[in-house]
C-alpha positions as a printed NumPy array, in Angstrom:
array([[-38.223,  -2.59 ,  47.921],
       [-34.692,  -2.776,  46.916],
       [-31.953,  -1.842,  49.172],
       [-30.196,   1.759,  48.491],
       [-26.716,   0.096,  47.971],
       [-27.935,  -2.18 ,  45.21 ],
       [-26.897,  -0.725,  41.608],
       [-29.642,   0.159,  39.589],
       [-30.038,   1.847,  36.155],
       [-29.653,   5.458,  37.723],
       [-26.457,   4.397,  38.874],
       [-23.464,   6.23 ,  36.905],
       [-21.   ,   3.568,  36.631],
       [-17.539,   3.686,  35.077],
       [-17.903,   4.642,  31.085],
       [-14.52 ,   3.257,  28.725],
       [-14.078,   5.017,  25.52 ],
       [-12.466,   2.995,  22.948],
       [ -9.728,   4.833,  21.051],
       [ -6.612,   4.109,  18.863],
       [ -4.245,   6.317,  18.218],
       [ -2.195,   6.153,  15.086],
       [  1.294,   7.132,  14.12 ],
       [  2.803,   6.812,  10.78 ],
       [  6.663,   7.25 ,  10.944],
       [  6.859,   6.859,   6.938],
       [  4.316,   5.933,   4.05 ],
       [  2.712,   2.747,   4.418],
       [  4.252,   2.071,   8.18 ],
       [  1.534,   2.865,   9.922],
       [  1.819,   2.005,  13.936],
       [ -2.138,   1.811,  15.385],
       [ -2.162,   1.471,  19.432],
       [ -5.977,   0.035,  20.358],
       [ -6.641,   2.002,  23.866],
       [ -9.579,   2.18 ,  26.217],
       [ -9.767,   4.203,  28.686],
       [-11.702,   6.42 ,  31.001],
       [-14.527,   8.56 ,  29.834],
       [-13.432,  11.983,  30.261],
       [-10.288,  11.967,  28.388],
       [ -8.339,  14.568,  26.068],
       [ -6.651,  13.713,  23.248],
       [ -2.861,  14.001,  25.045],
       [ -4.161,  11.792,  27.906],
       [ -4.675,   9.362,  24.926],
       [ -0.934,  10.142,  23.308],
       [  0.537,   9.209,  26.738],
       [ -1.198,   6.441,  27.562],
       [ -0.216,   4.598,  23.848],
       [  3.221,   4.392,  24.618],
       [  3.717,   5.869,  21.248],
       [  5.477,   8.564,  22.527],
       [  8.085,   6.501,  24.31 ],
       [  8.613,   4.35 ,  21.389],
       [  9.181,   6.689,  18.758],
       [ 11.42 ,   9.736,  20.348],
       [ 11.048,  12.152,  17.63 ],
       [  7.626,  12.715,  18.378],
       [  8.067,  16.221,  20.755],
       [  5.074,  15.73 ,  23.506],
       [  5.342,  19.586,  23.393],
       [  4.879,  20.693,  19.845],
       [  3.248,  17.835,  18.258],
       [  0.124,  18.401,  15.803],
       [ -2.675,  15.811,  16.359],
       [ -6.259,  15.19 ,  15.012],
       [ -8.695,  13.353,  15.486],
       [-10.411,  11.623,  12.114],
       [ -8.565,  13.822,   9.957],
       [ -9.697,  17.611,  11.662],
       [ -7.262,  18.944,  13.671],
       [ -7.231,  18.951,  17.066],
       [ -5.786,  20.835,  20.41 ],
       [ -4.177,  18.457,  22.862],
       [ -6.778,  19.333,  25.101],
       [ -9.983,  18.442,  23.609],
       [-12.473,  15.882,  24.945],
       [-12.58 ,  12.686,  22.977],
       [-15.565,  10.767,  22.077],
       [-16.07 ,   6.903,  21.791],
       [-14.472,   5.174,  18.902],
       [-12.465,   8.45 ,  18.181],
       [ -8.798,   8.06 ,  16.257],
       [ -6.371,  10.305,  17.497],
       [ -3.647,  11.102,  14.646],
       [ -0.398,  12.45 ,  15.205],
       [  0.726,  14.138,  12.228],
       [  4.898,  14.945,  11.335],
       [  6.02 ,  17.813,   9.676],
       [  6.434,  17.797,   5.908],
       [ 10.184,  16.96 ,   4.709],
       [  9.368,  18.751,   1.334],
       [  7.308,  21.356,   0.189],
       [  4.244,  20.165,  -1.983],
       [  4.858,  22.701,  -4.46 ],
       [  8.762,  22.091,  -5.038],
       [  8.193,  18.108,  -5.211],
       [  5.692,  19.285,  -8.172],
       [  7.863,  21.214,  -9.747],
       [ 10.631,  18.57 ,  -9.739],
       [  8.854,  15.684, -10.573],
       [  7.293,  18.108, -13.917],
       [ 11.023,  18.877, -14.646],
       [ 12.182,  15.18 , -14.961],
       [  9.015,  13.917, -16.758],
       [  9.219,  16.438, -19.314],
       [  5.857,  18.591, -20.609],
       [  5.221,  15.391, -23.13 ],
       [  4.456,  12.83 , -20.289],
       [  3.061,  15.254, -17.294],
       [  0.056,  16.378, -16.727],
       [ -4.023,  15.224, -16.806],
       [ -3.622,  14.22 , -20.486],
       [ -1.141,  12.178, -21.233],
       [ -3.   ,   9.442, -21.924],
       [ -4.756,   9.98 , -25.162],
       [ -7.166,   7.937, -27.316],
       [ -6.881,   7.452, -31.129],
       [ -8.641,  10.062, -32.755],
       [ -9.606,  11.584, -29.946],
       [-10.031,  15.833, -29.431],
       [ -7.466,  17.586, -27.803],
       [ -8.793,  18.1  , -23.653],
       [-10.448,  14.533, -24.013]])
């Protein structure tokens, strides 16, 4: 019979969750941070314990928007294993003005689904 301090299958032991949590300060510089930490952990927990938050001052601890694999997420929500917590910045332009702008210095000729056209082809095709 096995002794009752002896660890045994029943035994909850310590669980790690394996996260990384990703910042990208500008398109196509992306910083990643591989973490693993204790199994009940929120998503802010995470944010503080990259150190992306020390190395990159703009982010506000406060008012930042985070997600995790693309949905957004509240800073307190329970993370999962293999989860990738994203920290999102605000928008310097507006979608719809960039749009607009970048229509205006093509010109009508060279915007839009068309432009490329076969020979002969119908008009939509």
């Amino acid at each position: 019979m096995p002794s009752s301090n002896a660890p045994n299958k029943l035994t909850v032991s310590k669980v790690f969750l394996r996260l990384s949590v990703v910042y990208a300060l500008k398109a196509r510089e992306v910083f990643e941070v591989n973490l693993q930490l204790n199994a009940p952990c929120t998503a802010l927990q995470a944010l503080q314990q990259s150190g992306l938050l020390l190395r990159h001052p703009e982010i506000d601890n406060h008012d930042v928007l985070i997600g995790v694999w693309g949905h957004k997420a509240k800073p307190d929500q329970c993370l999962r294993d293999h989860d990738r917590v994203e920290i999102y910045r605000s928008l310097r332009v507006d979608p719809k003005v960039a749009r607009r702008e970048r229509f205006v210095s093509q010109g009508s000729r060279s915007a839009g689904l068309f432009v490329k056209k076969r020979a002969g082809a119908k008009a939509g095709y």
